[in-house]
C-alpha positions in Angstrom: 0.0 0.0 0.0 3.0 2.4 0.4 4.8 1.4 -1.9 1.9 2.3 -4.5 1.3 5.8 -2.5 5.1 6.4 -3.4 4.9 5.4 -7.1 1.5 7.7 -7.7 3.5 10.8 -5.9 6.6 9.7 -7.8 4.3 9.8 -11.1 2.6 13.3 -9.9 5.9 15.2 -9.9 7.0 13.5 -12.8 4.0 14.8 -15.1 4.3 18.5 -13.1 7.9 18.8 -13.4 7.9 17.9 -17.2 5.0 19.7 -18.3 5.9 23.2 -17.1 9.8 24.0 -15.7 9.0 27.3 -15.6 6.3 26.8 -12.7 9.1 25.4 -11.5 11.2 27.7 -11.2 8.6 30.2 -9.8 8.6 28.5 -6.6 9.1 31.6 -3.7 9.4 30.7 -0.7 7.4 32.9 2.1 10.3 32.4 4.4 13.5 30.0 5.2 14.2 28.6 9.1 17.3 27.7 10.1 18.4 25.6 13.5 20.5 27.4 16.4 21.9 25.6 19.3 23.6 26.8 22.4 27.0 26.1 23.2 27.2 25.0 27.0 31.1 25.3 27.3 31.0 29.1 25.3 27.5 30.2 25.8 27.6 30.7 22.0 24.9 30.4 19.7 25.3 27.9 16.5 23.2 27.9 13.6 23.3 25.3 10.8 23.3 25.7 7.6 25.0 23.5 4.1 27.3 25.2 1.6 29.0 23.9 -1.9 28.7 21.4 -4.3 28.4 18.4 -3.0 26.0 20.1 -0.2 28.7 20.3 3.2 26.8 20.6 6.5 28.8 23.8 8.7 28.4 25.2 12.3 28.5 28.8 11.9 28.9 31.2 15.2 25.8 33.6 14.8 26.8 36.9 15.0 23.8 39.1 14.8 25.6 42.7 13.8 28.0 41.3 11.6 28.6 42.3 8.8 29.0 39.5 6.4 28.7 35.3 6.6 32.5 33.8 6.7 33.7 30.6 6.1 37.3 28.9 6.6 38.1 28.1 3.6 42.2 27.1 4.7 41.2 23.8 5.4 39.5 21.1 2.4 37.1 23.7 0.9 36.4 22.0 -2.0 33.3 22.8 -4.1 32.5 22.7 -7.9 30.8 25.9 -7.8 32.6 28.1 -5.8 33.3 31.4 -7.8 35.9 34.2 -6.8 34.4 37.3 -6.9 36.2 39.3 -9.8 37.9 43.0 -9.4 35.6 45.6 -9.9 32.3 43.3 -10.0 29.0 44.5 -8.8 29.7 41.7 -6.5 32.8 43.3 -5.1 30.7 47.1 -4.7 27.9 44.9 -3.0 30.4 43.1 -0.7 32.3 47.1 0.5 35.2 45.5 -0.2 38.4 46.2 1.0 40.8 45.7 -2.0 41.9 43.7 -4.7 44.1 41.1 -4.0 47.1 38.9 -5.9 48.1 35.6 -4.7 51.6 34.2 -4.9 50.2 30.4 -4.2 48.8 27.5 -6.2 45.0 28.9 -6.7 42.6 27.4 -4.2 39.5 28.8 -3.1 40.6 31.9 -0.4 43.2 32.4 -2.7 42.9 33.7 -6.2 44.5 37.0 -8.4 42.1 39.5 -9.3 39.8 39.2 -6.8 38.2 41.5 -4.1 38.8 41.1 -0.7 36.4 42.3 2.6 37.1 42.3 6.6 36.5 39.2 7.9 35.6 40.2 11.7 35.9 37.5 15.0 34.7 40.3 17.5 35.1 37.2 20.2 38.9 37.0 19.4 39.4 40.7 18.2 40.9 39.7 15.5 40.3 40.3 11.8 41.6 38.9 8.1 41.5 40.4 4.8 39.6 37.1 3.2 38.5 37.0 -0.6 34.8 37.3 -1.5 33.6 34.2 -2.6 30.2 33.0 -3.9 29.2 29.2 -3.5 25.3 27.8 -3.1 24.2 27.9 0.2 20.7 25.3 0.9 18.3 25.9 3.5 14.9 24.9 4.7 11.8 26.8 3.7 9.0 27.3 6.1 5.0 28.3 6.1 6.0 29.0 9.7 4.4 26.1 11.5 7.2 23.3 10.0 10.0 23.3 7.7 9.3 22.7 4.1 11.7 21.8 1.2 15.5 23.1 0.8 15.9 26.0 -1.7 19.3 27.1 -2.8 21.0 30.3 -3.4 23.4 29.6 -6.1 25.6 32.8 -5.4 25.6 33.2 -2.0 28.5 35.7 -1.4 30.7 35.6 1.7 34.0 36.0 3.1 36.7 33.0 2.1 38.7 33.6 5.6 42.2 32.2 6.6 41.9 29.0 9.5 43.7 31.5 12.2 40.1 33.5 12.6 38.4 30.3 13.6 40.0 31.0 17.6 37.7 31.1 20.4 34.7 29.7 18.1 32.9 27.3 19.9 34.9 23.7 18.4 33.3 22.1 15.4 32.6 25.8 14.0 34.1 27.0 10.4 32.7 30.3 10.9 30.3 33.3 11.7 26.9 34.1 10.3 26.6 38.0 10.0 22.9 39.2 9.9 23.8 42.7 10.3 22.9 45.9 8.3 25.0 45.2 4.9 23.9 44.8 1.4 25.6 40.8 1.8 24.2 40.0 5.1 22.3 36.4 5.3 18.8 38.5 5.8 19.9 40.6 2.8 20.8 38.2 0.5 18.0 35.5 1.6 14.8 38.2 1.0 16.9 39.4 -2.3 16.9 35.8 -3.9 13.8 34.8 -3.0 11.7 38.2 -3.0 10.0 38.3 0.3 10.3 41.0 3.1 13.5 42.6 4.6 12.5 40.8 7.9 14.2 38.0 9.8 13.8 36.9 14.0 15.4 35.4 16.1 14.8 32.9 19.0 17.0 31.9 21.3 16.5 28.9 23.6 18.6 28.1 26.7 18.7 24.9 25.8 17.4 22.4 23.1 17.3 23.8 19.8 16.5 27.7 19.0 15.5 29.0 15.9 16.0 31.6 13.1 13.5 33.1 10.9 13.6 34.9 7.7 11.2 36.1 6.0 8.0 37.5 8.1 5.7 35.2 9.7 4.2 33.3 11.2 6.5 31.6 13.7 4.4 29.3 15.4 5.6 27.2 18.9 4.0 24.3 20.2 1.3 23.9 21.3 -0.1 26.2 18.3 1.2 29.5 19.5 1.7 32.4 16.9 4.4 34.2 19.0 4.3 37.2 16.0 0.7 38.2 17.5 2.5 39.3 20.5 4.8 41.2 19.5 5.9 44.6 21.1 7.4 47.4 18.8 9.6 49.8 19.2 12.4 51.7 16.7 15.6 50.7 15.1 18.0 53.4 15.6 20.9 53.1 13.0 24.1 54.3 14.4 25.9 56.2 11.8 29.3 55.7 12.6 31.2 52.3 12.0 31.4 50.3 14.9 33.3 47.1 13.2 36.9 46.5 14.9 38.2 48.4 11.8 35.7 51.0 11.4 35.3 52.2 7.8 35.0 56.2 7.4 31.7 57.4 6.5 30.3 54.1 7.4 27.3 53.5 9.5 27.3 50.6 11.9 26.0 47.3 11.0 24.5 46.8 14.3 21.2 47.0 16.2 20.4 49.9 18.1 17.4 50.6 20.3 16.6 53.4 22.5 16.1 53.1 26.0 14.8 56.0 28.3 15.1 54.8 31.4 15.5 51.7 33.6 12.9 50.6 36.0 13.0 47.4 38.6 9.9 47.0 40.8 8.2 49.8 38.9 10.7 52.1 40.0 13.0 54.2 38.3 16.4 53.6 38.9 17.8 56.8 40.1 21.4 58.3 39.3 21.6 57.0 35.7 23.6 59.3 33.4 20.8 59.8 30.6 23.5 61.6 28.0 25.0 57.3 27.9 21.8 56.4 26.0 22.1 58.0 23.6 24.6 57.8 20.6 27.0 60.6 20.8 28.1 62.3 17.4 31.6 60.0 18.0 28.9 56.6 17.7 29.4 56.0 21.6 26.8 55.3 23.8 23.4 53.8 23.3 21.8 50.3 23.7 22.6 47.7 20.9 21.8 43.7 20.4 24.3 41.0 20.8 24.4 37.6 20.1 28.1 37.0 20.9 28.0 38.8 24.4 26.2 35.9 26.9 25.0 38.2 29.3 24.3 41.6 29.3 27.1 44.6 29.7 26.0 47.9 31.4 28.8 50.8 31.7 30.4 51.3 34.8 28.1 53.5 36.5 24.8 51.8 35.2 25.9 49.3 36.6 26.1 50.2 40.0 22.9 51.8 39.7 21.3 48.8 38.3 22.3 46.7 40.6 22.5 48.4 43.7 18.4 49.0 43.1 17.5 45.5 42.2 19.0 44.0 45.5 17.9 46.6 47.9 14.4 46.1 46.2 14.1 42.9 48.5 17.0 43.8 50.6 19.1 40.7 49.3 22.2 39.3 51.6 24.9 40.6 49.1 27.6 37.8 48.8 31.3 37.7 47.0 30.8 38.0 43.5 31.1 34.8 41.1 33.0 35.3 37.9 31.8 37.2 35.5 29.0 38.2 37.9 29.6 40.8 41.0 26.4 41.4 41.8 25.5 38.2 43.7 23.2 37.3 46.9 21.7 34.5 49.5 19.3 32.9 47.2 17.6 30.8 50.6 14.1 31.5 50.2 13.4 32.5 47.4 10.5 31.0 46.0 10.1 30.1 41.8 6.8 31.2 39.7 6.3 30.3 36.2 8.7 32.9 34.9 11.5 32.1 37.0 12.8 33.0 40.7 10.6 35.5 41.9 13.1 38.4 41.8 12.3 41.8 41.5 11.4 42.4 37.8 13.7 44.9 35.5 11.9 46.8 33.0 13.4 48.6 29.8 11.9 51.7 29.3 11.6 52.3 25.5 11.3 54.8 22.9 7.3 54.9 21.2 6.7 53.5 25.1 7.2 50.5 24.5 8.5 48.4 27.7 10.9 45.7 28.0 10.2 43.4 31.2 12.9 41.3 32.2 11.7 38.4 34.5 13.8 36.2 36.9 14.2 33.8 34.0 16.5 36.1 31.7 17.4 38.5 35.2 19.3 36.0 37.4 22.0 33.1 37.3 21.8 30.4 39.9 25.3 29.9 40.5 25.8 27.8 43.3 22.8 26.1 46.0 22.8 28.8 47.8 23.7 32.0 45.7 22.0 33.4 42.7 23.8 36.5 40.5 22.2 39.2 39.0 23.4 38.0 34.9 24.4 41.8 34.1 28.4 42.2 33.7 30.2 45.2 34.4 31.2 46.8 31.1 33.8 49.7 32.2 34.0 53.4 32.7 34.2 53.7 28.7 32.6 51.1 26.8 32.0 52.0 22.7 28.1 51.4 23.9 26.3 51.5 27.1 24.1 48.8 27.0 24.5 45.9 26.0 21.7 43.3 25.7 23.3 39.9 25.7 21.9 36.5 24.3 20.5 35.4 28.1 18.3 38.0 28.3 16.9 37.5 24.9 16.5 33.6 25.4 13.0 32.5 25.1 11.6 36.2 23.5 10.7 36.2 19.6 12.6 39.2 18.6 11.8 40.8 14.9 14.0 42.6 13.0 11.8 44.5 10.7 14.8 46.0 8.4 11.8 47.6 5.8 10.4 49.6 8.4 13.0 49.7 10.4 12.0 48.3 13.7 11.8 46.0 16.3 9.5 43.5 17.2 9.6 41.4 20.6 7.5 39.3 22.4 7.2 39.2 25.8 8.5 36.0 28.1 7.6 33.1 26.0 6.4 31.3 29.5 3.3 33.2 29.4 2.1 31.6 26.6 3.5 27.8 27.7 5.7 28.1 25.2 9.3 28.2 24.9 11.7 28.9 21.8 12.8 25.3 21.6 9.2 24.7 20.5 9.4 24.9 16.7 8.7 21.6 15.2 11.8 21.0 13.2 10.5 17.5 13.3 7.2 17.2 11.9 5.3 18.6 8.5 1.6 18.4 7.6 1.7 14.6 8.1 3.5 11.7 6.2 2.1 12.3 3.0 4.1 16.0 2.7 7.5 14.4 4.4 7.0 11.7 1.5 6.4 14.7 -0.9 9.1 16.6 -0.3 11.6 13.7 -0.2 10.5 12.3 -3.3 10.8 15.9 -4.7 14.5 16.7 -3.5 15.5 13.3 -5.1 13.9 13.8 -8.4 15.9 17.4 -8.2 18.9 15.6 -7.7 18.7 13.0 -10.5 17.7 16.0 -13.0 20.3 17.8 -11.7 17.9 20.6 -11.4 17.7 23.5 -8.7 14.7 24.8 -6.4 15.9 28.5 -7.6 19.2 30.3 -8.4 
């Protein structure tokens, strides 16, 4: 009986396929979905996507400002359709690029003459490489938003082909970093330019499990059936227009996310004695609140720090114990009682520009470090951090957060918890029942044997 269900689905694309390529090659998907996993020995967060020809699966670092998506290619890049990109190529005007570049070796992907070259950037190491621009396909998963659908292909992907040395301090098993910053050759960029649907992509971050990346708009429904882009809380993008890249370009504006925060409440309360003139961005591109995937916990500056914390443990007058690394703002956690959002800790609220409010529950606030002793999981950033605030990848864990690049916004959901959801809850594992797995199986492998592609 299955086997005649697989021959009459077999026969069905057959007869579609052949009778009209061109409907083929119409095929746009709404949006793409991509895995991310957290890293329990670097706190980083891993997304996974396949690249070349034949398809190689890679670990990429996700890297939410940056710039551009970089691969090693140093050690056994090979691929049949990987294509320098040439000197003075739209490619190359696309990509910023930083020169053109000779090489003096045997050619080899990473190493060709007469191609451009961009700033490979490993903010984690501080470190940087002049890398060739490179295109190869890159194949995904599409999504309707409630399971993943077929893989689609991006024939010219362009990204940085960077030297083995800028892999240090990746999580291991990494070749790289996924950029989805605000560049013309950014994964969101280049995704909703080859397949033609919105400038948006969002992110989901779970503590532990399997996360999720979204691009395209939604939905971006959880288990049990929960539409987590109904609940989503707006407030502006603010693009900060000086470079803030390790090698700022001149003229530049920064690839990052910026949002504007007003003030700082914990128990309804604002926190007193916070320098107002640090959130915003100063003429120089200092100061201000930006997005981070690649900082764990949240940095404040110096100052805010101390007033941030001081307020949230006198809010319950907290036994203050000896800090635990990173953390210095640690207490007696005896007696304090859980709820469904976490310890219940005085709640930290980010007061946002269009009033929009941020509230921080013990879930993202606090860090049980040892039996006894929880830490506040804000780090102290300095006297003279480039930006104030830092929001760090725990305190995003388990929000959907939109990046609305069109209108230039942000979208984020409050603590998934309400809902009885969590962002591990996508169901990467399940379509609309066996006869769509079977489907789209049958259909990658009939692809394969025609040699034919979803889209270029």
């Amino acid at each position: 009986m299955a086997s005649s269900f697989q021959y009459l689905l077999l026969l069905l694309l057959l007869f579609a396929s052949s009778s009209s390529s061109s409907a083929k090659l119409s095929f746009r998907p709404k949006a793409l979905v991509l895995p991310v996993t957290k890293d329990d020995s670097t706190l980083q967060y891993i997304t996974h996507i396949h690249q070349r020809t034949p398809l190689v699966p890679l670990n990429l670092v996700l890297d939410l400002g940056g710039q551009n998506l970089w691969v090693d290619c140093e050690q056994h890049y090979t691929s049949s359709t990987y294509r320098p990109a040439r000197c003075n190529s739209a490619v190359c005007s696309a990509a910023d690029f930083w020169h053109c570049a000779q090489c003096f070796e045997p050619p080899r992907p990473g190493c060709t003459n007469n191609t451009c070259t961009l700033l490979a950037d490993n903010p984690l190491d501080a470190t940087i490489a002049v890398s060739d621009v490179g295109q190869d396909l890159v194949s995904v998963q599409s999504t309707n938003g409630f399971y993943p659908g077929q893989n689609v292909s991006v024939s010219r992907f362009v990204f940085g082909c960077a030297p083995n040395y800028l892999l240090r301090q990746l999580a291991d098993g990494a070749s790289g970093m996924a950029g989805l910053g605000r560049t013309k050759i950014s994964a969101p960029s280049q995704f909703s330019s080859a397949f033609s649907f919105p400038r948006k992509f969002a992110i989901c971050l779970a503590s532990h499990s399997k996360g999720v990346v979204f691009f395209g708009d939604g939905p971006y429904v959880l288990l049990p059936d929960v539409d987590a882009a109904k609940f989503l809380i707006y407030t502006p993008l603010i693009l900060n227009p000086v470079s803030t890249a390790s090698i700022p370009r001149e003229g530049k504006p920064s690839s990052e996310y910026f949002i504007g925060v007003k003030s700082i409440k914990i128990e309804d309360k604002v926190v007193p004695n916070i320098n107002k003139n640090l959130l915003s961005i100063n003429k120089e591109g200092f100061g201000g609140t930006k997005i981070s995937t690649l900082n764990p916990f949240t940095v404040l500056e110096s100052s805010i720090f101390k007033a941030v914390t001081e307020a949230f443990i006198s809010a319950r007058n907290y036994t203050r114990v000896v800090g635990v690394a990173p953390f210095e703002a640690c207490f007696s956690s005896n007696g304090i009682g859980s709820t469904r959002l976490g310890p219940a800790v005085p709640t930290i609220e980010l007061v946002l520009q269009n009033d929009a409010s941020w509230s921080i529950f013990g879930a993202n606030s606090v860090v049980q470090v040892k039996d006894d002793v929880m830490c506040l999981g804000v780090v102290n950033g300095g006297a003279k951090p480039r930006t104030a605030i830092v929001i760090g990848g725990f305190q995003l864990e388990n929000h959907l957060v939109q990046f609305d690049l069109a209108s230039s916004r942000l979208g984020f959901s409050p603590l998934l918890f309400w809902r009885r959801t969590t962002c591990a809850n996508f169901n990467f594992t399940s379509a609309a029942g066996t006869a769509a797995v079977l489907r789209d199986d049958l259909n990658a492998e009939f692809e394969n044997k025609m040699s034919f592609s979803v889209i270029e």
